[in-house]
DOGU-242840 format. One line per 10 residues: number of its first residue (from 1); their letters; for each residue x, y, z of C-alpha. Coordinates in steps of 0.5 Angstrom, whole numbers, plus 500, padded with zeros to 3 digits. Layout:
N
NUM = A = X Y Z | ...
***
This chain:
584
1 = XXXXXXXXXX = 770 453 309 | 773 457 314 | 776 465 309 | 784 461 312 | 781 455 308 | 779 459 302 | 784 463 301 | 789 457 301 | 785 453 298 | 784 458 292
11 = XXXXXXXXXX = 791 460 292 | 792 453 290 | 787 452 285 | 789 457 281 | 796 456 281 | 795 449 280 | 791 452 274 | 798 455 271 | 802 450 272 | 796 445 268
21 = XXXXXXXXXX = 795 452 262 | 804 451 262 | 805 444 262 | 800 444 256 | 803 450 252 | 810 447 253 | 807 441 251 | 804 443 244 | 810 447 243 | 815 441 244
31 = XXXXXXXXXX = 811 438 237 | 815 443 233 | 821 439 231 | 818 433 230 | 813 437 225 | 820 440 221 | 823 433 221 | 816 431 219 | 815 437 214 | 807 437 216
41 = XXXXXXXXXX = 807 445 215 | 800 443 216 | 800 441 223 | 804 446 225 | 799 451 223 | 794 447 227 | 799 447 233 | 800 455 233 | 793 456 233 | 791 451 238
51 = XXXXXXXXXX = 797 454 243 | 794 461 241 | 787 459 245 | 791 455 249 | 791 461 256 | 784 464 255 | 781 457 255 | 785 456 262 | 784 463 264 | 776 462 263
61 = XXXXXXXXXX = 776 456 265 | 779 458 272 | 775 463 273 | 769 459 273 | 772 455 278 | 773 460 282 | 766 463 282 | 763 457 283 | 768 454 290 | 768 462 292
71 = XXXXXXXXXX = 760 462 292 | 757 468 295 | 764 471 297 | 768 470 290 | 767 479 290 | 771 480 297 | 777 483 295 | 779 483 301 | 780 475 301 | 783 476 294
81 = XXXXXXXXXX = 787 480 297 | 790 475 302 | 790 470 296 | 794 475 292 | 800 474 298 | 799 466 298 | 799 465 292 | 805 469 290 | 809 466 296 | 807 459 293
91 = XXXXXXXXXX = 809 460 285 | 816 465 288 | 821 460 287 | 817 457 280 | 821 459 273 | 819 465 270 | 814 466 276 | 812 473 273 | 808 468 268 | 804 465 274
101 = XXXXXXXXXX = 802 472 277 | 800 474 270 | 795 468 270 | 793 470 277 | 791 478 275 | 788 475 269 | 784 471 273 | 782 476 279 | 780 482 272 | 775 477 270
111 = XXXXXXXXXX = 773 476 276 | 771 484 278 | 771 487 271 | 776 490 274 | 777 497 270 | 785 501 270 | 789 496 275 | 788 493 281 | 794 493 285 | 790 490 291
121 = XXXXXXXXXX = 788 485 286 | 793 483 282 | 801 483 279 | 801 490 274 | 804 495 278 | 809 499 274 | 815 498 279 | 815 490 277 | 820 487 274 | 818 481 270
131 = XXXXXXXXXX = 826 481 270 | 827 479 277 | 832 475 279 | 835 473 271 | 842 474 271 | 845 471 265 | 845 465 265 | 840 462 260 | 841 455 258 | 847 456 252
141 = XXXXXXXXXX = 852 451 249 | 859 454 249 | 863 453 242 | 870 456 245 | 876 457 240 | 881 451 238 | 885 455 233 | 880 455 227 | 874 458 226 | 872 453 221
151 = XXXXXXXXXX = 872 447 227 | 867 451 232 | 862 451 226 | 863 443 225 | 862 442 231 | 856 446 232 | 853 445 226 | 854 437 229 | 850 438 236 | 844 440 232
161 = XXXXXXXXXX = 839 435 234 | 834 433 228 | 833 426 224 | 833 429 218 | 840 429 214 | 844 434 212 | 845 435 204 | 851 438 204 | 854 438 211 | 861 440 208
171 = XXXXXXXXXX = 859 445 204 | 854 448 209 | 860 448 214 | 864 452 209 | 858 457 207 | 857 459 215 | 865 460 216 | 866 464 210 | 860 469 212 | 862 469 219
181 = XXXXXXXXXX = 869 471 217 | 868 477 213 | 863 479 218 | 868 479 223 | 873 481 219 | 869 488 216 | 869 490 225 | 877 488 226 | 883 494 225 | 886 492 219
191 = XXXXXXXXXX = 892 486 220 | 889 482 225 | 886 475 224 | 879 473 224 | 882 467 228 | 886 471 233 | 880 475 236 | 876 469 235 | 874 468 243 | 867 464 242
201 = XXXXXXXXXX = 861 462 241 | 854 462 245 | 849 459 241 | 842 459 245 | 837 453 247 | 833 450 244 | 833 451 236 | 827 456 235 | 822 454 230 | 817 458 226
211 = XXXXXXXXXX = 813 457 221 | 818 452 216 | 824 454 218 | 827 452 224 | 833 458 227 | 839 457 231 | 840 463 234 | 846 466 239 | 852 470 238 | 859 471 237
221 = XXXXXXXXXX = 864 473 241 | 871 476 239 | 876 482 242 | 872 487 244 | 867 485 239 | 859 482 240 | 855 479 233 | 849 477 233 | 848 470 229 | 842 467 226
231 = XXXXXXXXXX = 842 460 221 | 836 458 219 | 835 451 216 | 830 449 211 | 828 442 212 | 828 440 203 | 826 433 201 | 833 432 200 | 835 433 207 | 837 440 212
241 = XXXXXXXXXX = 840 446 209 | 842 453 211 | 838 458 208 | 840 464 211 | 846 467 215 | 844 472 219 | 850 477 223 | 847 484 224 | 841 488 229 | 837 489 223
251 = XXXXXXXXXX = 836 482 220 | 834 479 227 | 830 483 229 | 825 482 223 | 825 475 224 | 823 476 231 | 819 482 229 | 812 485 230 | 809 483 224 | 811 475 225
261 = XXXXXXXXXX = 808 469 227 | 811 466 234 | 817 461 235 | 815 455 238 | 822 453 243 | 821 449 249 | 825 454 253 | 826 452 261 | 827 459 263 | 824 464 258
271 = XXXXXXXXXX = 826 470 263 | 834 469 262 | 833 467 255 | 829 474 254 | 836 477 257 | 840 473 252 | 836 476 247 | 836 483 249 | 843 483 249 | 842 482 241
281 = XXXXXXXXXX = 836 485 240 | 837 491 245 | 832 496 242 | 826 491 241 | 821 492 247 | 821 488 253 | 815 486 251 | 814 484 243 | 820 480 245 | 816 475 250
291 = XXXXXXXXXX = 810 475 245 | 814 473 239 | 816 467 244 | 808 465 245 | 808 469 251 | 803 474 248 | 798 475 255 | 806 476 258 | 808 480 252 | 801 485 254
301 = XXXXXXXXXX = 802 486 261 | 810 488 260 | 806 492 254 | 802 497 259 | 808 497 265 | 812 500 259 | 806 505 257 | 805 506 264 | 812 507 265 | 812 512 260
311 = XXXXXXXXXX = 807 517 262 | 809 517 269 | 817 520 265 | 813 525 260 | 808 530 259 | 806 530 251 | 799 529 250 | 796 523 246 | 793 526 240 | 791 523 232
321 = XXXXXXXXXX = 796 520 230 | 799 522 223 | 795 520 217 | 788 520 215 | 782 520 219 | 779 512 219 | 772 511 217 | 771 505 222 | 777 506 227 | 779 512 231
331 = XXXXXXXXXX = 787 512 231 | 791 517 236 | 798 516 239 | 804 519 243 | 808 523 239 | 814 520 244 | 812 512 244 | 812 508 238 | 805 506 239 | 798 507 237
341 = XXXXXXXXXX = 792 506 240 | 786 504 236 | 779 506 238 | 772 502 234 | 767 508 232 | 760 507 234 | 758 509 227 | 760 507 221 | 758 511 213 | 754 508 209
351 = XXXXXXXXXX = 760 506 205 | 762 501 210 | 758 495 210 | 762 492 217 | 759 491 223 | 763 493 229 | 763 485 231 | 765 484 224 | 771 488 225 | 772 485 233
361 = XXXXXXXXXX = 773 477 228 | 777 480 224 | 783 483 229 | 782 475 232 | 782 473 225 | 789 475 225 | 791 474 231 | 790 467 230 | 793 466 222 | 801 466 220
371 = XXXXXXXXXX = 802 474 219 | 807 473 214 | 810 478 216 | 806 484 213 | 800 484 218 | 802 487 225 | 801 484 232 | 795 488 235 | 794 487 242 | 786 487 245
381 = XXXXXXXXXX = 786 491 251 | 779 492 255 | 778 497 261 | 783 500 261 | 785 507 265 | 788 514 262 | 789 521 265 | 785 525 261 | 789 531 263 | 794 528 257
391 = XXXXXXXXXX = 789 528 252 | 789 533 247 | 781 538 248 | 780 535 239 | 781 528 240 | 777 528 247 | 771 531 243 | 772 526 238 | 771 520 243 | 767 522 247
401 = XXXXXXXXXX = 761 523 242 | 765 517 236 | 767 512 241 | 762 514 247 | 760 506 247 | 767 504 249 | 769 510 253 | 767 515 258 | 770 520 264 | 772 517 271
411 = XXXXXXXXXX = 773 523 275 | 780 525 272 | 782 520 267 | 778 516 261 | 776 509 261 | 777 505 255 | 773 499 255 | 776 496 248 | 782 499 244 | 787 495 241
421 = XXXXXXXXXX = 795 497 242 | 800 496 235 | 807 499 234 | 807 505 230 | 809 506 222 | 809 511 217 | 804 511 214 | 805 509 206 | 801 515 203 | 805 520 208
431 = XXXXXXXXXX = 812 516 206 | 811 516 198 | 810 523 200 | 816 526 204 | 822 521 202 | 828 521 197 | 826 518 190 | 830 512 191 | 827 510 198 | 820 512 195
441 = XXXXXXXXXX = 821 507 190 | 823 501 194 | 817 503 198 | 813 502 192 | 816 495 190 | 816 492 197 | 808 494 197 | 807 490 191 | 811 485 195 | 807 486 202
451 = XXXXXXXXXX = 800 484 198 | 804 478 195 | 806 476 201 | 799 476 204 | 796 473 198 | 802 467 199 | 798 466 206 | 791 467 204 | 790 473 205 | 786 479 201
461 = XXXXXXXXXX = 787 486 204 | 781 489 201 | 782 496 202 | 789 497 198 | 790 503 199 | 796 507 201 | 794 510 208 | 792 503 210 | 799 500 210 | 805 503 214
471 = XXXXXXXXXX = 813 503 212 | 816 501 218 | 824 503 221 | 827 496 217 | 823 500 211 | 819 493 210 | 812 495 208 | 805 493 213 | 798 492 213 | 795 494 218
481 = XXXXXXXXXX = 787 496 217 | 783 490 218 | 776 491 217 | 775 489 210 | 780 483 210 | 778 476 208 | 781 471 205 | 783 470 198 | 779 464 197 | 773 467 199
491 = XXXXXXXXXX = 774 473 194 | 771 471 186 | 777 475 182 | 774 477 175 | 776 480 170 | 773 487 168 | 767 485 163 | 767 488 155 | 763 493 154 | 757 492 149
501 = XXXXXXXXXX = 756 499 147 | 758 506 147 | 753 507 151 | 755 502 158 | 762 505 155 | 761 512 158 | 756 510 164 | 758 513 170 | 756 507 175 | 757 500 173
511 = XXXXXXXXXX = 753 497 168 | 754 489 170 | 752 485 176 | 757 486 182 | 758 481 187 | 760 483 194 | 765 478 193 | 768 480 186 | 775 483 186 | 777 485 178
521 = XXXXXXXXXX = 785 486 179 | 786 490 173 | 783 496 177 | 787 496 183 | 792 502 180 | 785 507 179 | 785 508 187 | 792 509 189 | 795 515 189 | 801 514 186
531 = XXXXXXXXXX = 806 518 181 | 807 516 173 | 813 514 176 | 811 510 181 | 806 506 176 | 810 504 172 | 815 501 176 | 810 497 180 | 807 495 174 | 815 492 172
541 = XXXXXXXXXX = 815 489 179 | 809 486 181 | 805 486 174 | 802 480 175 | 798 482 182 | 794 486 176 | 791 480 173 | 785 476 176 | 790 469 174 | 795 471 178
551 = XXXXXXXXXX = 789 470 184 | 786 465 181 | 793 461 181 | 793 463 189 | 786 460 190 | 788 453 187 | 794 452 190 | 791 454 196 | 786 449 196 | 790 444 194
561 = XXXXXXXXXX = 793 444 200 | 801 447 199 | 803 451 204 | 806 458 200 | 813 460 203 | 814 467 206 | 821 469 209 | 823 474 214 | 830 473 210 | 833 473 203
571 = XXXXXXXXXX = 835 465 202 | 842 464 201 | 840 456 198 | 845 452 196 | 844 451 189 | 836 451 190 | 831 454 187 | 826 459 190 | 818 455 191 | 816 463 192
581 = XXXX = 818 470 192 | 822 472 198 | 819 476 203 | 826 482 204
***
């Protein structure tokens, strides 16, 4: 073949690829309201993973075609160069284009083993805009004004398109009014009817589903005012209900926050839904909000344009981030970006039994299971390229002789063959340490609930200590050190054996057998640095996470197959009671 017909031919392939890898995605994703009609949790699980894997199976696979259609010539840049140039005139007029390009720069990465970004090569540059071209004009149905509130929610309450039956439509309109009314109400001057500023309200298609709720998410427009609107429906054996009514910032932005599994919508133009969202959510990054929309590898490449964004705007250095120095992991930060970067050592004491592929499965693992809301989203990112001017002279010394298997010195920058990249928090220990009491306490209770949660999911963080969990702006309490993680159904929870004699009594190693998998839950508050205060209270709110029953309990509705409740929400049921504690 001649390089014109390479270059057309190559063009064409990986794009068609893209279009194969996005039909599948939308797809799997459009299972997701018949899985909520059906209630197959189950199947809903297995949709997520299945479209998590999805983009690598189609980015490998379309790399080894390449290699093989290319033969001798698959390395010349130059004729990936002009494939570059075909290809983005092919996919320019394609929705959500910027996705096609980052399928591309994905497929060229592996192709060269590229190290830092290849503009010649790929679609990274920092001055792309992934908005370009979206106005406001995501797909959304306008529920305008008649006069009555009351009616604007009849009738979208009415619109929402699932087969299963309302329980108490009636009802459900008259909760939904009232809500709406006194949030309106509390940002109106005094004297002026909810009815009177009422304009509209723009809800955004389609429904968004996650986990076992599904969310009718937009907003309200009244005088000079703008609220954000979230309901989330749970589907009972009875039939459908509102379980929450969200009308702030805050609450949204847990549901769509970092630390949650990601929605399944069949959204046409995911860039202008991204630009409506962004009106409700606007200091959410642009790319957690692609990611929490299953666009994850788009959600990494707007991850690094904002890193790369930032320090061409800044002049602090990266230096270890607050807390205690990890025994695997090494963690410094940008004391002016939210974010930390994560380095595995290339050695681990003795007191660690993990392998470094051991702690590589376990950060797939999470990327993989339902988070729960209190794992957070961890980003893997390979070669990539800093400055090394911005780094401090301590944690350049500590990489290069902790982490030299990943990272090394390139002229004037370091390369970095693995690191992970996750938001930044408050590191639990430093929290309890330097907040008022009150919020203290609620750090407390809300740790206790972050290790139910994990337990609700299958999950057993190990390591319970406090510097291995982080406190973030909403105050929610996260897990965010993965090396001992395991699933509750692999542990054997004990209780601590009688001792025989005075003897084994006052012995300072352990006198019993101990497996590696043995957990005894009544020793868990021996480890952590709290106060007596901080002890009794977390002994009267989570009591029971002391006691090898509670996990046993786990265990077996685990393996009995139900599927155990986490909300990003605190539910407002109409008259039901709660299967699990909420997640608040």
């Amino acid at each position: 073949m001649t390089a014109e017909s390479l270059i057309e031919e190559g063009s064409r392939r990986i794009a068609a690829a893209f279009a194969f890898y996005n039909r599948e995605f939308r797809d799997i994703t459009r299972r997701a309201p018949a899985r909520f009609e059906a209630r197959d949790w189950h199947g809903s699980q297995q949709d997520a993973v299945e479209r998590i894997e999805l983009y690598d199976r189609w980015v490998n696979r379309t790399v080894a075609n390449a290699r093989q259609d290319l033969g001798e010539v698959a390395l010349d840049r130059q004729l990936w160069s002009e494939m570059r140039s075909r290809f983005h005139a092919r996919t320019a007029g394609l929705p959500d284009a910027a996705f096609a390009r980052t399928f591309f720069s994905s497929v060229s990465r592996r192709v060269f083993g590229t190290v830092g970004v290849a503009t010649d090569i790929e679609f990274v540059g920092v001055d792309l805009d992934p908005l370009e071209g979206a106005g406001d004009n995501a797909e959304i149905q306008v529920y305008a004004h008649r006069g009555s509130l009351e009616l604007v929610i009849e009738d979208l309450l009415g619109d929402i398109r699932l087969r299963s039956p309302w329980i108490d439509f009636e009802k459900s309109v008259r909760n939904v009014t009232l809500d709406i009314t006194k949030q309106i109400r509390s940002h109106l001057p005094a004297g002026v009817e909810v009815d009177a500023a009422l304009k509209h309200i723009e809800i955004l298609a389609p429904l968004f589903f996650q986990s076992t709720r599904a969310y009718v998410v937009g907003q309200i427009v009244a005088d000079g005012l703008r609220l954000p609107l979230a309901l989330a429906l749970q589907n009972t054996d009875r039939g459908l209900l509102i379980d929450a009514i969200m009308l702030d910032e805050d609450e949204l932005s847990i549901v769509f926050g970092f630390t949650r599994s990601y929605f399944h919508a069949d959204i046409e133009r995911v860039v202008e839904a991204v630009v409506f969202l962004r009106h409700l959510l606007p200091r959410k990054p642009l790319s957690e909000l692609f990611t929490v929309l299953g666009r994850a590898r788009q959600g990494k490449a707007e991850r690094y344009r904002e890193l790369a964004r930032h320090l061409q705007h800044s002049d602090d250095l990266f230096a270890h981030a607050p807390g205690e120095r990890g025994l695997v992991m090494i963690c410094f930060t940008l004391p002016s970006l939210d974010v930390v970067f994560k380095l595995i050592r290339d050695r681990f004491p003795p007191v660690k039994s993990v392998l470094r592929q051991d702690v590589i499965d376990k950060y797939k693992f999470v990327f993989r299971h339902d988070r729960a809301g209190r794992l957070v989203d961890a980003q893997e990112f390979k070669r990539v390229r800093l400055p090394r001017a911005r780094f401090t002279t301590e944690l350049i010394d500590e990489l290069l002789s902790e982490t030299a298997e990943t990272v090394h010195v390139e002229g004037d920058d370091l390369i970095f063959d693995h690191m992970y990249i996750e938001r930044r928090m408050v590191p639990l220990n430093l929290f309890l340490r330097e907040a008022a009491p009150e919020a203290a306490d609620r750090a407390v209770v809300d740790y206790g609930q972050s290790i139910r949660d994990l337990a609700l999911s299958n999950i057993f963080p190990g390591d319970l200590l406090l510097k291995n969990f982080g406190v973030t702006r909403h105050g929610r309490v996260i897990f965010y050190d993965y090396d001992e993680l395991c699933q509750v159904t692999d542990c054997r929870f004990r209780e601590m054996p009688q001792a025989d004699n005075d003897e084994d009594e006052m012995r300072g190693e352990t006198w019993f057998f101990v497996a590696d998998n043995d957990v005894f839950p009544e020793t868990f508050l021996n480890f952590l640095a709290f106060s007596d205060g901080q002890r009794d209270l977390f002994r009267r709110t989570h009591g029971d996470l002391l006691e090898a029953d509670f996990w046993r309990g786990i265990q077996r509705r685990v393996k009995d197959g139900a599927v155990l409740e986490i909300l990003p929400y605190r539910p407002r049921r109409l008259g039901q009671s709660l299967s699990a504690p909420s997640s608040t």
